[in-house]
MARLUMBA-156338 format. One line per field, with one value per residue (C-alpha): x, y, z; residue number from 1. Coordinates in pm, 1 decimal, padded with zeros to 6 digits, m for minus. Example, Ala and Ser with C-alpha at 12.3 -4.5 7.8 and 13.67 -1.06 7.14 Angstrom:
BEGIN
c1 = 01230.0:01367.0
c2 = m00450.0:m00106.0
c3 = 00780.0:00714.0
resi = 1:2
This chain:
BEGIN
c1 = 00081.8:00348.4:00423.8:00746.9:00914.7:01100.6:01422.7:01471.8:01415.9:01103.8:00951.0:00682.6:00372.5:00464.3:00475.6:00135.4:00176.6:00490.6:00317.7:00106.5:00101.3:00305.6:00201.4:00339.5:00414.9:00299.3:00148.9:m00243.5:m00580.0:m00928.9:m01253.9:m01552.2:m01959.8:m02220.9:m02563.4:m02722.0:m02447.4:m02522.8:m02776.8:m02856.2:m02836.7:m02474.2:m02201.9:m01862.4:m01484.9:m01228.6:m00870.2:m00530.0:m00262.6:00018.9:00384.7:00659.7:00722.7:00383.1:00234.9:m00149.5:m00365.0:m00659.7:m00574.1:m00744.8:m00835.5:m01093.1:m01262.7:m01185.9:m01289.2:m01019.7:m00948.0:m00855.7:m00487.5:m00457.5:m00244.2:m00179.1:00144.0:00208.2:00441.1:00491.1:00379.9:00691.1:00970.4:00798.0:00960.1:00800.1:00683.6:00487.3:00152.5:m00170.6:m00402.6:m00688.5:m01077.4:m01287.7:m01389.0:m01282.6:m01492.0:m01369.8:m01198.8:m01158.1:m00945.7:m01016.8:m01418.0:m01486.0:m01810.1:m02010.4:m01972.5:m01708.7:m01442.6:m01125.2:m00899.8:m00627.0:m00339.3:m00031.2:00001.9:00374.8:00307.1:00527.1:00932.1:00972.1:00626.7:00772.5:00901.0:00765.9:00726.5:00520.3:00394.7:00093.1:00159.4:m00087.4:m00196.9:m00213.6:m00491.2:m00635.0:m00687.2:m00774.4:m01031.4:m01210.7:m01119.0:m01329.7:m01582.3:m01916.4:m01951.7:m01764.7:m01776.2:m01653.9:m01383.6:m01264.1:m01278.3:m01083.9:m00791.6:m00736.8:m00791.1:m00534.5:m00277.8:m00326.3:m00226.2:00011.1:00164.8:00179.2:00460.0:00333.9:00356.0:00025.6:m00224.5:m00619.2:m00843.9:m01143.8:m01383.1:m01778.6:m02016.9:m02384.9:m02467.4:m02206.6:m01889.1:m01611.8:m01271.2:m01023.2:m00652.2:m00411.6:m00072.2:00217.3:00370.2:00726.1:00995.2:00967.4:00630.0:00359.8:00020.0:m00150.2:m00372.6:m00656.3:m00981.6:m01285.9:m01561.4:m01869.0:m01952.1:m02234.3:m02489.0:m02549.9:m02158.6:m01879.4:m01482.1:m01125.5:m00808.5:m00490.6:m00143.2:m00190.1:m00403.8:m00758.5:m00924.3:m00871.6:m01128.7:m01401.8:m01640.5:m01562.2:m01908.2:m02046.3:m02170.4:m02011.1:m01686.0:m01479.6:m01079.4:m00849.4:m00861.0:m00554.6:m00536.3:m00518.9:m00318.9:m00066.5:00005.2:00017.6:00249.2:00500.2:00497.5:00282.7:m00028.6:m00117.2:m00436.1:m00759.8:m00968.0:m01194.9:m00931.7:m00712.1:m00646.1:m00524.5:m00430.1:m00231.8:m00055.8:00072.7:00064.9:00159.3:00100.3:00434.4:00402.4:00436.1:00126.0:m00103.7:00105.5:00110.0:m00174.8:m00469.3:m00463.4:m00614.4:m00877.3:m00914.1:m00949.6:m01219.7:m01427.2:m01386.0:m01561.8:m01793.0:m01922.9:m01860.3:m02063.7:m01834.1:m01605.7:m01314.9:m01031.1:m00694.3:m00537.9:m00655.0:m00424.7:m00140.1:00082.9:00128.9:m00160.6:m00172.3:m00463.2:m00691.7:m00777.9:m00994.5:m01318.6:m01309.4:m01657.9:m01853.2:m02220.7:m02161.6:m02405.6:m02584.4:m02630.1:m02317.1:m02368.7:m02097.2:m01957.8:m01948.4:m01713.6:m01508.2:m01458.4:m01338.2:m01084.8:m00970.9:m00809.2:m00540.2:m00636.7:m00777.0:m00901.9:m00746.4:m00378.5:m00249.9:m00334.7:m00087.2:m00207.2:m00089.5:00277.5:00581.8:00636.4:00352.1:00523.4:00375.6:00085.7:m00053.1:00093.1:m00015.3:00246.7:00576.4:00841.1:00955.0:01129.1:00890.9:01082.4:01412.9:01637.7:01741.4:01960.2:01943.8:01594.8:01359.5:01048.5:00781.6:00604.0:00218.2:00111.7:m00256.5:m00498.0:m00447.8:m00072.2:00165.2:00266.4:m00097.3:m00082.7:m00421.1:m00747.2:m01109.5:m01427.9:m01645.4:m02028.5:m02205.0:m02601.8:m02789.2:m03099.6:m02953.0:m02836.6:m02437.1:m02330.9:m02492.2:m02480.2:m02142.6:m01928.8:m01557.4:m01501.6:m01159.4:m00919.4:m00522.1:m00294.5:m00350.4:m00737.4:m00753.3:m00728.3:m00828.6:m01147.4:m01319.2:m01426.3:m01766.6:m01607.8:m01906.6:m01879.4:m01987.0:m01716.0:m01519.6:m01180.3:m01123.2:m01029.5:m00740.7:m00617.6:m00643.4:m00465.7:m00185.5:00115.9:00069.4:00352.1:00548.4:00678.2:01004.2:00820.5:00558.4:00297.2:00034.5:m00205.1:m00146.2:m00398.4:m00157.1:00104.4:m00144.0:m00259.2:00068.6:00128.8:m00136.0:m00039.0:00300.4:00264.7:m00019.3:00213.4:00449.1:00086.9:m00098.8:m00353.6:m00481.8:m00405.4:m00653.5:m00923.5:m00914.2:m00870.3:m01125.3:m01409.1:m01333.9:m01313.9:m01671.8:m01761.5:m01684.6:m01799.5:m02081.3:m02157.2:m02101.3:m02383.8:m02602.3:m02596.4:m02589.2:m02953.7:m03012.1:m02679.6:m02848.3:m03206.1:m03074.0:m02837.1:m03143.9:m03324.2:m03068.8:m03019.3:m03376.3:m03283.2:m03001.9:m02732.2:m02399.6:m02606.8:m02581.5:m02217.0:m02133.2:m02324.4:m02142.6:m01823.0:m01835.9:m01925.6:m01666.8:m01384.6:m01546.2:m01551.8:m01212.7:m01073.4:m01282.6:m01146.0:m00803.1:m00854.0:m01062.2:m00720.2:m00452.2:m00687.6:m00697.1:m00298.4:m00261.0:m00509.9:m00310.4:00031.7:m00093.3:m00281.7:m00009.0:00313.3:00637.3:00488.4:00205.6:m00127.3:m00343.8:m00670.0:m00978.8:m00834.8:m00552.0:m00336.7:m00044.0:m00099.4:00123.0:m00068.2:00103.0:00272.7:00031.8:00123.8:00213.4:00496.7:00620.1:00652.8:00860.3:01082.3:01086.5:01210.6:01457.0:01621.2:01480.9:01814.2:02002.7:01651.0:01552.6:01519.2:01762.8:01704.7:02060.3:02170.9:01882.1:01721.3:01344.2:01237.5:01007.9
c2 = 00846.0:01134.1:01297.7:01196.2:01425.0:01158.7:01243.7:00978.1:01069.1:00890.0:01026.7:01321.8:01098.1:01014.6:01294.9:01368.2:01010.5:01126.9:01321.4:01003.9:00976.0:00745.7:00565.4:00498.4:00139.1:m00008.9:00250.1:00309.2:00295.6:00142.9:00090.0:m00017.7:00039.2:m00166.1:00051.3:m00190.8:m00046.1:00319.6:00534.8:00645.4:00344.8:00490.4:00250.8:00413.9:00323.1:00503.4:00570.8:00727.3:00730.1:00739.8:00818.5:01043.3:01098.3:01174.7:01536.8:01538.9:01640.4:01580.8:01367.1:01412.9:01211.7:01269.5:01017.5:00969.0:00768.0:00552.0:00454.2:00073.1:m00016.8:00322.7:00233.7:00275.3:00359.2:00218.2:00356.7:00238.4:00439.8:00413.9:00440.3:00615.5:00366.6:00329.0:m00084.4:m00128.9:m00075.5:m00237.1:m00177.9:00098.2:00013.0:00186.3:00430.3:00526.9:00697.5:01055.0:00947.2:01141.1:01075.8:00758.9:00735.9:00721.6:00869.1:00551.4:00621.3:00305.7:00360.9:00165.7:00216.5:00038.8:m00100.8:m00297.6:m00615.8:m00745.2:m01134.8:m01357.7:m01254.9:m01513.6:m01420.6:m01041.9:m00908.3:m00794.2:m01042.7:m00832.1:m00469.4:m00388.3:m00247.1:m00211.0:00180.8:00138.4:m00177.2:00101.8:00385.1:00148.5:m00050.7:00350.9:00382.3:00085.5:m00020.3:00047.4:m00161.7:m00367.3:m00686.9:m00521.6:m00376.7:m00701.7:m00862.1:m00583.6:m00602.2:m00957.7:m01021.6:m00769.1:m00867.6:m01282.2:m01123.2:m00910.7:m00989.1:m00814.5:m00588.1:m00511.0:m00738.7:m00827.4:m00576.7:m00564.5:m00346.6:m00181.0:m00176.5:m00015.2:00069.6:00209.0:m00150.7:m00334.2:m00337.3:m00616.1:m00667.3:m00802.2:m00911.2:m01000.8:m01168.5:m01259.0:m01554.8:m01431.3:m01326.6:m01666.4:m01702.4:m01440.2:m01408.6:m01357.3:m01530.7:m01394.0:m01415.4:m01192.3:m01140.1:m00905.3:m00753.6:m00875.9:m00658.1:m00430.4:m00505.5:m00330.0:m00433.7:m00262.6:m00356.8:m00220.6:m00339.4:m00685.4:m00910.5:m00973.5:m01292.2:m01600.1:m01904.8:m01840.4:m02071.3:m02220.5:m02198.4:m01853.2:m01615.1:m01355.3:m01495.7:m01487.1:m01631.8:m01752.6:m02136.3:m02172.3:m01984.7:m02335.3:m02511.0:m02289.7:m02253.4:m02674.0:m02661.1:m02391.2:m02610.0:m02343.0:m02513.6:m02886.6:m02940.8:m02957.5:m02707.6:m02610.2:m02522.8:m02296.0:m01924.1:m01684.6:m01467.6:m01711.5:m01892.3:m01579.5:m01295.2:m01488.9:m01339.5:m01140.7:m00917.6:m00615.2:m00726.7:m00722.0:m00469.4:m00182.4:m00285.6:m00468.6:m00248.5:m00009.3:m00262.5:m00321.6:00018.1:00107.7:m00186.9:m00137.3:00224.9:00109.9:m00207.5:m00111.7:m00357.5:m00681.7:m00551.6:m00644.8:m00675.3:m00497.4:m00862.4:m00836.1:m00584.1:m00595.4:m00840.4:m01045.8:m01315.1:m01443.2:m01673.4:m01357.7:m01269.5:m01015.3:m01090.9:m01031.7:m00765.9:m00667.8:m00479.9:m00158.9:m00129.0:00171.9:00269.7:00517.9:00847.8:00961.1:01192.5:00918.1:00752.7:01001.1:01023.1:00642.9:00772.9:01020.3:00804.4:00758.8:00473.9:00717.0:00566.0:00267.8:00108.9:00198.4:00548.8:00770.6:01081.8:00927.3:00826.7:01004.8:01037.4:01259.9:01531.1:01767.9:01852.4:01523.8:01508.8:01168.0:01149.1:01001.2:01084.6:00763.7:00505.5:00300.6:00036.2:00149.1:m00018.8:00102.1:m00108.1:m00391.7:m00447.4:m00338.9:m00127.5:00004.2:00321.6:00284.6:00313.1:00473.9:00531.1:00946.2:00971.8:01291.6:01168.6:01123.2:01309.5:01287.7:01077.7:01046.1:00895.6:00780.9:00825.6:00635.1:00633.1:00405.0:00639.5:00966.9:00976.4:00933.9:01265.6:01387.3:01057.3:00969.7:01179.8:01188.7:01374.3:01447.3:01630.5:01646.1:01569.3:01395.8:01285.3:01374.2:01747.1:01778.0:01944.7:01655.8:01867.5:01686.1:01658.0:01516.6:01185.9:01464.7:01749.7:01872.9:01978.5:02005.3:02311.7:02508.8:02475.4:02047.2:02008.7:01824.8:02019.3:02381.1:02234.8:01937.2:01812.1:02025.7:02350.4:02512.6:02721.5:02904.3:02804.9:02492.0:02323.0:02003.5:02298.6:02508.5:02240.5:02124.3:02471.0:02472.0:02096.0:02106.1:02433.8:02257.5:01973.4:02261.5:02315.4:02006.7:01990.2:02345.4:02413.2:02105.0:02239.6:02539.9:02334.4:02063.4:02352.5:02526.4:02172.6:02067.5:02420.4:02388.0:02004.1:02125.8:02321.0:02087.8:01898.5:02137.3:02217.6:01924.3:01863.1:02194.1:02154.3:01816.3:01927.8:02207.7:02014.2:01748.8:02012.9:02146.7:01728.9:01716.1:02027.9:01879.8:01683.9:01922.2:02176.2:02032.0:01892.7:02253.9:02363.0:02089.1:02168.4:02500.4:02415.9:02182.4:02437.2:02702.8:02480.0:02347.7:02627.7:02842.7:02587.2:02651.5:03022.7:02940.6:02714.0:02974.6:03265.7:02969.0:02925.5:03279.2:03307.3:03024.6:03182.8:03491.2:03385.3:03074.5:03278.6:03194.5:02950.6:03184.4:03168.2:03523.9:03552.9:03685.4:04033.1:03946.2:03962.8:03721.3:03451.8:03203.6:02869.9:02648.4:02284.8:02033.8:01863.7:01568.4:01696.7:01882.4:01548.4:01359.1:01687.6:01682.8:01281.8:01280.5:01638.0:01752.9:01765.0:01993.2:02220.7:02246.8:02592.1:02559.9:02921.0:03061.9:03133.1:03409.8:03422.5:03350.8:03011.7:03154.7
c3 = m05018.3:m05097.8:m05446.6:m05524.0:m05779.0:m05953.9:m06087.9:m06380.7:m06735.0:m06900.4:m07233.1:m07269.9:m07246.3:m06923.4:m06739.4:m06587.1:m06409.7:m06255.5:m06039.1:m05876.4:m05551.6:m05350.7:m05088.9:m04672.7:m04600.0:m04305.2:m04135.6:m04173.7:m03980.2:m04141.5:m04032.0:m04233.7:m04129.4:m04265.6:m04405.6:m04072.0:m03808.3:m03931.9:m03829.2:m04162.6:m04360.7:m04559.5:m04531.9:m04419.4:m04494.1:m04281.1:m04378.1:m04222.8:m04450.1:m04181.8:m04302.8:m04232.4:m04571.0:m04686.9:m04809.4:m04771.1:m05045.4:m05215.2:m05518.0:m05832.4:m06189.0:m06427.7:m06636.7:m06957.2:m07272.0:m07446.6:m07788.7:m07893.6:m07793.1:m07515.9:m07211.7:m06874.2:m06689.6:m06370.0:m06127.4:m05800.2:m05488.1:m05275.5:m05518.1:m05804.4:m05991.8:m06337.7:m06352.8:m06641.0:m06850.2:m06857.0:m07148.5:m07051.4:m07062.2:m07311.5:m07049.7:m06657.2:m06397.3:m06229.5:m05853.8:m05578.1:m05337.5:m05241.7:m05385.6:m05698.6:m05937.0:m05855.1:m05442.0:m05446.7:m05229.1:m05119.4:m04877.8:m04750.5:m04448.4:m04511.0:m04329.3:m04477.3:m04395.2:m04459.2:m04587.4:m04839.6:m05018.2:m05052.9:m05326.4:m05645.0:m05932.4:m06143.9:m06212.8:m05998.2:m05637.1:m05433.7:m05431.1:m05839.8:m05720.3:m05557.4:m05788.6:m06141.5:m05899.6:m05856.6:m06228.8:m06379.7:m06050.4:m06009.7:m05714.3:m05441.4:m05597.7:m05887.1:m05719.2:m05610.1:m05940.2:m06079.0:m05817.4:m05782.7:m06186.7:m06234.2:m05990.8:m06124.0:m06454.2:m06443.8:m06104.4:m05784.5:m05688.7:m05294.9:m04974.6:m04771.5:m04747.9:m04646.4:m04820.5:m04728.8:m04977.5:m04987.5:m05277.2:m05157.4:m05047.7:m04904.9:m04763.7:m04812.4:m04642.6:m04914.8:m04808.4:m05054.1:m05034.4:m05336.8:m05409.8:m05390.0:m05639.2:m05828.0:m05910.8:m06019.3:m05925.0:m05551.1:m05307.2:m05141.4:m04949.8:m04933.2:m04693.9:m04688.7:m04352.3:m04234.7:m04224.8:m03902.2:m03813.4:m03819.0:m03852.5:m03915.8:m03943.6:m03891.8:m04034.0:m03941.5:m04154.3:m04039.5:m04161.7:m04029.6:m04110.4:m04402.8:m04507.7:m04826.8:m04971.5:m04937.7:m05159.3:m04920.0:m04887.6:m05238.4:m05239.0:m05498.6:m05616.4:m05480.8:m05154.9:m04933.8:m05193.3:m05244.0:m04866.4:m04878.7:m05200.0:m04947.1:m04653.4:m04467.9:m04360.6:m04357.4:m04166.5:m04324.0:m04554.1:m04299.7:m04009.9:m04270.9:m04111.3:m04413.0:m04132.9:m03897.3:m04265.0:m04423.5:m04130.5:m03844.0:m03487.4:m03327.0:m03049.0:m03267.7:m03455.4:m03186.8:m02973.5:m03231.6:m03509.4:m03344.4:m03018.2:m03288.5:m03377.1:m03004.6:m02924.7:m03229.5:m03148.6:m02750.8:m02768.2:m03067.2:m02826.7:m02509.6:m02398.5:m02474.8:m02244.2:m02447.5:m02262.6:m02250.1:m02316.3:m02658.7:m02724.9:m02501.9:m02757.6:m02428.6:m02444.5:m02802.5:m02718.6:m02702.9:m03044.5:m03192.7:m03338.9:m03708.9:m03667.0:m03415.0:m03343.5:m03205.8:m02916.0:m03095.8:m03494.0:m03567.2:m03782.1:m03975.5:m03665.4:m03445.3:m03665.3:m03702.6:m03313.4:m03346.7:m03595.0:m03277.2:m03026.9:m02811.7:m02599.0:m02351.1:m02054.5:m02089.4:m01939.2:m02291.8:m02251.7:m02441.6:m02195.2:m01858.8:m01865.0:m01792.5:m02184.2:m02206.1:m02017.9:m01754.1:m02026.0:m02159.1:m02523.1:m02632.0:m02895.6:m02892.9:m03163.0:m03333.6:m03321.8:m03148.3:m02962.9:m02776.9:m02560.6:m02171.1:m01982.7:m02173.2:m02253.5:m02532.5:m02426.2:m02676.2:m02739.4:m02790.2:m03140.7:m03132.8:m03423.9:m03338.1:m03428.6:m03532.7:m03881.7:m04073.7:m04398.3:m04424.8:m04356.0:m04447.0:m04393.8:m04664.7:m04674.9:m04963.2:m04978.7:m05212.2:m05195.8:m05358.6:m05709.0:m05717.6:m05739.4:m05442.6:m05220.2:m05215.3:m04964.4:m04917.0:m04557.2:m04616.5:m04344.6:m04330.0:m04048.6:m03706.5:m03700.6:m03342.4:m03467.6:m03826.2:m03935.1:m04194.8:m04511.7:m04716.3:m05088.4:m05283.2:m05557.6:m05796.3:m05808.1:m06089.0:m05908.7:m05556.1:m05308.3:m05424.3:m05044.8:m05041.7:m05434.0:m05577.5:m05620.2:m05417.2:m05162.9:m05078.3:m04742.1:m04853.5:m04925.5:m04689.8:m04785.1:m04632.1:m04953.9:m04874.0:m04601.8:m04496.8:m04375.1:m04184.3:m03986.1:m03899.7:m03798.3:m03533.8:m03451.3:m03374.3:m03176.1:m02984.7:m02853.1:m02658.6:m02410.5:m02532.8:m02261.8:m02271.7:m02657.6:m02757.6:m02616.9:m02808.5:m03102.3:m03048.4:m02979.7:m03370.7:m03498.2:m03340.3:m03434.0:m03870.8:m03861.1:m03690.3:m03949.6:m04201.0:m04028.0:m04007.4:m04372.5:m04491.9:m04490.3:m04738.1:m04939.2:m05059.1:m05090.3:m05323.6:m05509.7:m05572.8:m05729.7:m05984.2:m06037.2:m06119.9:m06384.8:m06548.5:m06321.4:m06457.7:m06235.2:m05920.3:m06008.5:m06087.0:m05776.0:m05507.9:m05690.1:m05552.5:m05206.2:m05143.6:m05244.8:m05056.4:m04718.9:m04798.7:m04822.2:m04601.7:m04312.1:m04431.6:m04348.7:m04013.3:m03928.4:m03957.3:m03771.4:m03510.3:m03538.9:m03475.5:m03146.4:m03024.1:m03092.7:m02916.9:m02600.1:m02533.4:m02637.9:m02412.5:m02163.9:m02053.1:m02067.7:m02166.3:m02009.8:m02141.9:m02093.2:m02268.0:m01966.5:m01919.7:m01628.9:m01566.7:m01442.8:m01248.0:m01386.3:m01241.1:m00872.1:m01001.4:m01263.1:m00933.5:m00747.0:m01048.9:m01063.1:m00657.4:m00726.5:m00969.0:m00868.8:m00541.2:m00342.2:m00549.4:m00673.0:m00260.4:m00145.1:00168.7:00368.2:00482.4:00838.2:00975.7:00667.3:00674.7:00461.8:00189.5
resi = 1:2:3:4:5:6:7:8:9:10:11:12:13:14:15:16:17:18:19:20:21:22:23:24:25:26:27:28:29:30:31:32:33:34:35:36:37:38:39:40:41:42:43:44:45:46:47:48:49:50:51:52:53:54:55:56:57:58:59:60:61:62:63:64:65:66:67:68:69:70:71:72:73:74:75:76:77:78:79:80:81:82:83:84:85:86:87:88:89:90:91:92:93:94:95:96:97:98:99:100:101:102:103:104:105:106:107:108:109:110:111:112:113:114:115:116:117:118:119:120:121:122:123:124:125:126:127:128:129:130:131:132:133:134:135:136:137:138:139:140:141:142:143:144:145:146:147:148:149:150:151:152:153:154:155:156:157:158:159:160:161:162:163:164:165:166:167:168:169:170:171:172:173:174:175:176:177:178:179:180:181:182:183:184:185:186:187:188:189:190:191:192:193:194:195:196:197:198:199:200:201:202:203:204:205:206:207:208:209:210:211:212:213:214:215:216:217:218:219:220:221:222:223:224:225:226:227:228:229:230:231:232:233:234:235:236:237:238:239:240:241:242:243:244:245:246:247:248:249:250:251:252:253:254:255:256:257:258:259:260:261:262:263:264:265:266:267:268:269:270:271:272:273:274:275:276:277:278:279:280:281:282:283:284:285:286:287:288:289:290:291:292:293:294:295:296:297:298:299:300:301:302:303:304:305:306:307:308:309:310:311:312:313:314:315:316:317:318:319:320:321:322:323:324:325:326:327:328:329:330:331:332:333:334:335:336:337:338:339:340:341:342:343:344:345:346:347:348:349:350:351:352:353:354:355:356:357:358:359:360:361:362:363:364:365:366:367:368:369:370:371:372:373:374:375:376:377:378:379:380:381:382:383:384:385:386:387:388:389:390:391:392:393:394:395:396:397:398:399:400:401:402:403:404:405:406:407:408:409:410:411:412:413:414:415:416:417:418:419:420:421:422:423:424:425:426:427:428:429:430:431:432:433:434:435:436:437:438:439:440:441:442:443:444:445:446:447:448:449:450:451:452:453:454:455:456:457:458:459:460:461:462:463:464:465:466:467:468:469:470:471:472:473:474:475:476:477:478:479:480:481:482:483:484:485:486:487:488:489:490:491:492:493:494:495:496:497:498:499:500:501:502:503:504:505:506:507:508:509:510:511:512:513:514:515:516:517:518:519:520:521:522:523:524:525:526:527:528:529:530:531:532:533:534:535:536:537:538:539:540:541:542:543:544:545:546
């Protein structure tokens, strides 16, 4: 989701919505956590927004109240193309980030699906769904109602997508498909979680059979009978897969998008033993289950450990092949699939990946009055090494360091938290294996901390609700700027420690003395392989071999 300046003239009125944020294709990580699968009873929604074109910060709206015949501008997240207007409600609720006032939040992946459904025949992409669902819900169900009402009226301008989406209560999984450029509307299918479950999805679209007489499972009248009217599907009601209709299976859809699923529910349950087949985009007959039980309740850490993966201990583990170089960098710069000899290899596509401009965990808690109970853990770049910042349902404006507009991907600044962290990561992959400890031991240390004060932050911020509730607004409004941008500060003090103890390939000791540790034995051998003739000390004539 990237500002976009956009560079085409549109009148004064339009301005501030220029500045909307647009959002990556394709790309994205989500898991969801019933109140039953969590150890405190919040539900949780995950989110990386994964793009290489996307600045991370901490977007912003305020609600508002509306007079009869006021509008709203829609404008595309990945062009910033202007599409349309929609008239406004009478009155919108403040968002942030992805939660809103009313602890709803939404979060999202983009499946694609099927070419010939693509295209936009209408004005409502998918990120606006998004943000004018937190605009006008006070639930889930809500939620849903808003999107799909929306996009059957004015027409849907996106290609497949699943959406995450959790009030205090419940948590729902809603995927969405067009109908292609010549007719306007969408079809769609939603399920609650079951309680004590958990599921996620990731660029591939999730549900396959529903029962068709649920109150937990919602779809569009015409979901089966459209895909009979395209020449899709024609078996009966009861056997119809949205997934397998409009997403069907490819190698890349399991290969690269539900080996993160795989992975997330693998360390969640590792009890079912799921197996590597699931994942490998090689057996298409193992598929995923749609949720699982994780084999304990999950607090809000724990989930964000699932959001900090590179299929590590696994045969997909980014840490253990040649491409991770002699110090375990599980990253590998893009493309993705590449060609040698003649035949087309891939490069594994974890949750933890280089290019996240930001991600987030949401905490919502049906026991605590909004303001307080809703929580928006927020953190920018890669998830294996951000710090997650609490950002409460109640603030007024958000860290200086997290907001819209100090930099752009174009224009670094040290005020800006998305460029200090990217500092610190990208010097990190040069010594990966040694460098992420340091980093993992301050990030345990500030989300510790978090933790720690959580407890008191509340219980104080209770009391001044019990006074008046604009005094604990005011009151979390300031403690979410100061730890946002107090871990800005902690990040580039870490940056420089880093830059000092690992300068030019050594490594200081606690003295601050240079050593100079050795590659490890294995990185020898491949070297000792592929060039050990011609790098082979050879002693001369009477000279001593050393």
């Amino acid at each position: 989701m990237p500002t976009i300046r956009i560079r085409f003239a549109l009148a004064a009125a339009l301005f501030s919505l220029l500045l909307l944020p647009v959002a990556p294709a394709g790309a994205c990580t989500s898991i969801m956590v019933t109140k039953g699968a969590s150890a405190d009873g919040s539900t949780m929604v995950t989110y990386a927004a994964d793009s290489h074109d996307i600045y991370g910060e901490l977007y912003f709206l305020a609600g508002k109240r509306f007079g009869p015949g006021a509008m709203r501008e829609i404008i595309e997240w990945d062009s910033g193309r202007h599409l349309g207007r929609i008239p406004q409600p009478a009155v919108t609720y403040t968002r942030i980030g992805n939660m809103n006032e009313h602890q709803v939040a939404i979060s999202e992946t983009t499946f694609g699906g099927r070419r010939e459904l693509s295209g936009a025949n209408g004005i409502l992409d998918y990120g606006s769904l998004i943000y004018i669902a937190l605009e006008r819900a006070k639930t889930a169900r809500e939620a849903i109602q808003v999107m799909t009402s929306l996009a059957t009226e004015h027409g849907y301008a996106s290609s497949g997508e699943s959406f995450s989406i959790a009030d205090a209560k419940e948590v729902w999984l809603l995927e969405m498909i067009g109908k292609g450029k010549e007719q306007k509307g969408v079809v769609w299918v939603a399920r609650r979680v079951p309680e004590g479950m958990i599921s996620a999805h990731a660029n591939h679209a999730r549900i396959r059979t529903f029962p068709l007489r649920d109150p937990d499972t919602l779809y569009a009248p015409d979901v089966i009978s459209f895909a009979r009217e395209r020449g899709f599907f024609d078996g009966p009601d009861a056997e119809f897969s949205f997934a397998d209709v409009y997403a069907p299976l490819d190698f890349g859809s399991v290969r690269f998008c539900e080996s993160r699923v795989w992975s997330a529910f693998r360390r969640a349950a590792p009890s079912l033993d799921l197996p590597v087949e699931m994942a490998d985009g090689r057996h298409p007959e193992a598929r995923l289950p749609l949720w699982v039980k994780p084999d304990r309740k999950l607090s809000v850490a724990d989930v964000m450990e699932l959001m900090r993966d590179h299929f590590e201990g696994t045969p997909l583990d980014m840490t253990q092949d040649v491409g991770a170089g002699p110090f375990a960098c599980p990253y590998r710069w893009r493309p993705m699939t590449w060609e040698s000899d003649g035949a087309t290899y891939v490069h594994e596509r974890a949750i933890s990946t280089q290019q996240t401009g930001f991600s987030l965990v949401s905490q919502s808690r049906d026991w605590l009055p909004d303001p307080i109970g809703g929580i928006l853990w927020f953190g920018v770049d890669d998830t294996y090494s951000t710090v997650y910042v609490p950002m409460y349902a109640g603030i007024r404006a958000v860290p200086p360091t997290f907001a819209e507009g100090v930099a752009s991907l174009s224009e670094f600044s040290w005020d800006s938290a998305f460029w200090v962290f990217n500092w610190v990561a990208n010097y990190a992959y040069s010594r990966y294996s040694d460098m992420i400890v340091d980093i993992r031991a301050v990030q345990r240390e500030l989300e510790g901390q978090f933790f720690a004060d959580q407890a008191a932050v509340e219980e104080k911020a209770l009391a001044l609700h019990r006074q008046a509730p604009e005094l604990a607004r005011d009151y979390l409004t300031a403690y979410s700027a100061a730890a946002g941008d107090g871990v800005t500060a902690r990040w580039r003090r870490l940056g420089e420690q880093l830059l000092v103890k690992y300068m030019d390939g050594n490594v200081k000791d606690e003295f601050g003395r240079p050593t100079h540790p050795r590659y490890p034995d294995d990185w020898y051998r491949r070297i000792v392989r592929e060039r050990g003739e011609l790098l082979r000390v050879v002693p001369m004539t009477g000279e001593s071999a050393p």
